[in-house]
C-alpha positions as CSV (number, residue, x, y, z in Angstrom):
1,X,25.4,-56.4,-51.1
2,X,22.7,-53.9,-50.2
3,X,22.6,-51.0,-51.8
4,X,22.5,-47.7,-49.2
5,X,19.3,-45.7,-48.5
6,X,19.8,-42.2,-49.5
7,X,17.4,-39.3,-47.8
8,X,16.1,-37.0,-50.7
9,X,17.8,-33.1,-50.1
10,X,15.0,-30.9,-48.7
11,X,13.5,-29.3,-51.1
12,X,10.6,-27.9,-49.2
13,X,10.1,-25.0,-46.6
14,X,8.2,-25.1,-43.7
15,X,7.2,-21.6,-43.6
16,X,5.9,-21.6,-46.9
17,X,3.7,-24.5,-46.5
18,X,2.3,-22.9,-43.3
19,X,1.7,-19.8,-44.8
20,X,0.0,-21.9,-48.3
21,X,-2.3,-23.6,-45.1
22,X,-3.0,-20.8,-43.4
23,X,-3.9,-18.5,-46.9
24,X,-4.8,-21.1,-49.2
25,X,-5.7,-24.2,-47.1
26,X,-9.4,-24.7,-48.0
27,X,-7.6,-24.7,-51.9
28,X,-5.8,-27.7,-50.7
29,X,-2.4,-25.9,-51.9
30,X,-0.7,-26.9,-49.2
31,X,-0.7,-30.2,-50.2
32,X,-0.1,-29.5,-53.7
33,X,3.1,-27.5,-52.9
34,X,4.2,-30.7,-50.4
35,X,3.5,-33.3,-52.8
36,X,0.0,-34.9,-52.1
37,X,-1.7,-34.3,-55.2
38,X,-4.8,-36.5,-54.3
39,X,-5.2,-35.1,-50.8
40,X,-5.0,-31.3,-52.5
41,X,-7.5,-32.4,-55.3
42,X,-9.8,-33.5,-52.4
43,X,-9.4,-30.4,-50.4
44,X,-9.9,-28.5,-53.4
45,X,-13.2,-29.7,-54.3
46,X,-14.6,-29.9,-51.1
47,X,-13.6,-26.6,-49.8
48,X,-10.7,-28.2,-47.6
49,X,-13.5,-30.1,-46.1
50,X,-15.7,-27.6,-44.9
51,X,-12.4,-26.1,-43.4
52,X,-12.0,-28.8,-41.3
53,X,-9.3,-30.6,-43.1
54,X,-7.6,-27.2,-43.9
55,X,-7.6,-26.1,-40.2
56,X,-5.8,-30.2,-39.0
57,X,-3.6,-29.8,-42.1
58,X,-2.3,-26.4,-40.4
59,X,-1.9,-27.8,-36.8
60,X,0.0,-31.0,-38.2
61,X,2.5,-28.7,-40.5
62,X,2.8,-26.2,-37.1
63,X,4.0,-29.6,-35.1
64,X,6.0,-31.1,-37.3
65,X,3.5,-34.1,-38.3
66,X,3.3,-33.2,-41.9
67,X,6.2,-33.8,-44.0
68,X,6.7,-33.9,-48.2
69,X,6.0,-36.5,-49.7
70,X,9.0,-37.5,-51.0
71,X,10.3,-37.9,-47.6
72,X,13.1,-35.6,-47.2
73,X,12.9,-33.0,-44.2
74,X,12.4,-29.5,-44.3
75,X,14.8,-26.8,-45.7
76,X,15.3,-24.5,-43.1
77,X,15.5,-21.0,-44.2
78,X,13.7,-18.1,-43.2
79,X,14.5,-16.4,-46.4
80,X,13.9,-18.9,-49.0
81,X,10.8,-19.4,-47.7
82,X,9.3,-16.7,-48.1
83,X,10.9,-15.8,-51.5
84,X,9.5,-19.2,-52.3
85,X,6.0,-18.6,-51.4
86,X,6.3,-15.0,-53.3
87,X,7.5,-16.8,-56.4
88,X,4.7,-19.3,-56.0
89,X,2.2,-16.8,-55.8
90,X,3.5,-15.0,-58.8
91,X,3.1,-18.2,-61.4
């Protein structure tokens, strides 16, 4: 007997990790607020590569084709995410 998949509960917001590409993108904190430590470690050191990365990580998170990494979908409140990215600029 198989045991059933369960989806992880969004825990991420879209908003926020547009506005962390958008502000922050060539620090490659987008990707460390979505769960791609590597990928953010990269972009860090390498200025999200020369911009370019930073500027396909935005278009990707703006259509959708960028997701967390632990594979749940997106929490989908205005509010929370920008109290989010507030609170994640504070730390």
């Amino acid at each position: 007997m198989s045991q059933p998949t369960t989806t992880p509960l969004p825990t991420k917001n879209q908003l926020t990790a547009i506005l962390f590409a958008f502000f922050l993108g060539c620090l490659g904190v987008d990707r460390f607020y979505l769960g791609y430590t590597g990928m953010g470690i990269l972009k860090l050191l390498t200025a999200g590569g020369c911009g370019v990365i930073a500027i396909i990580d935005l278009i990707l998170l703006i259509t959708g084709g960028l997701k967390p990494a632990d594979g749940s979908e997106w929490l989908y409140d205005i509010k929370s995410g920008v109290n989010s990215f507030i609170d994640y600029i504070k730390r």
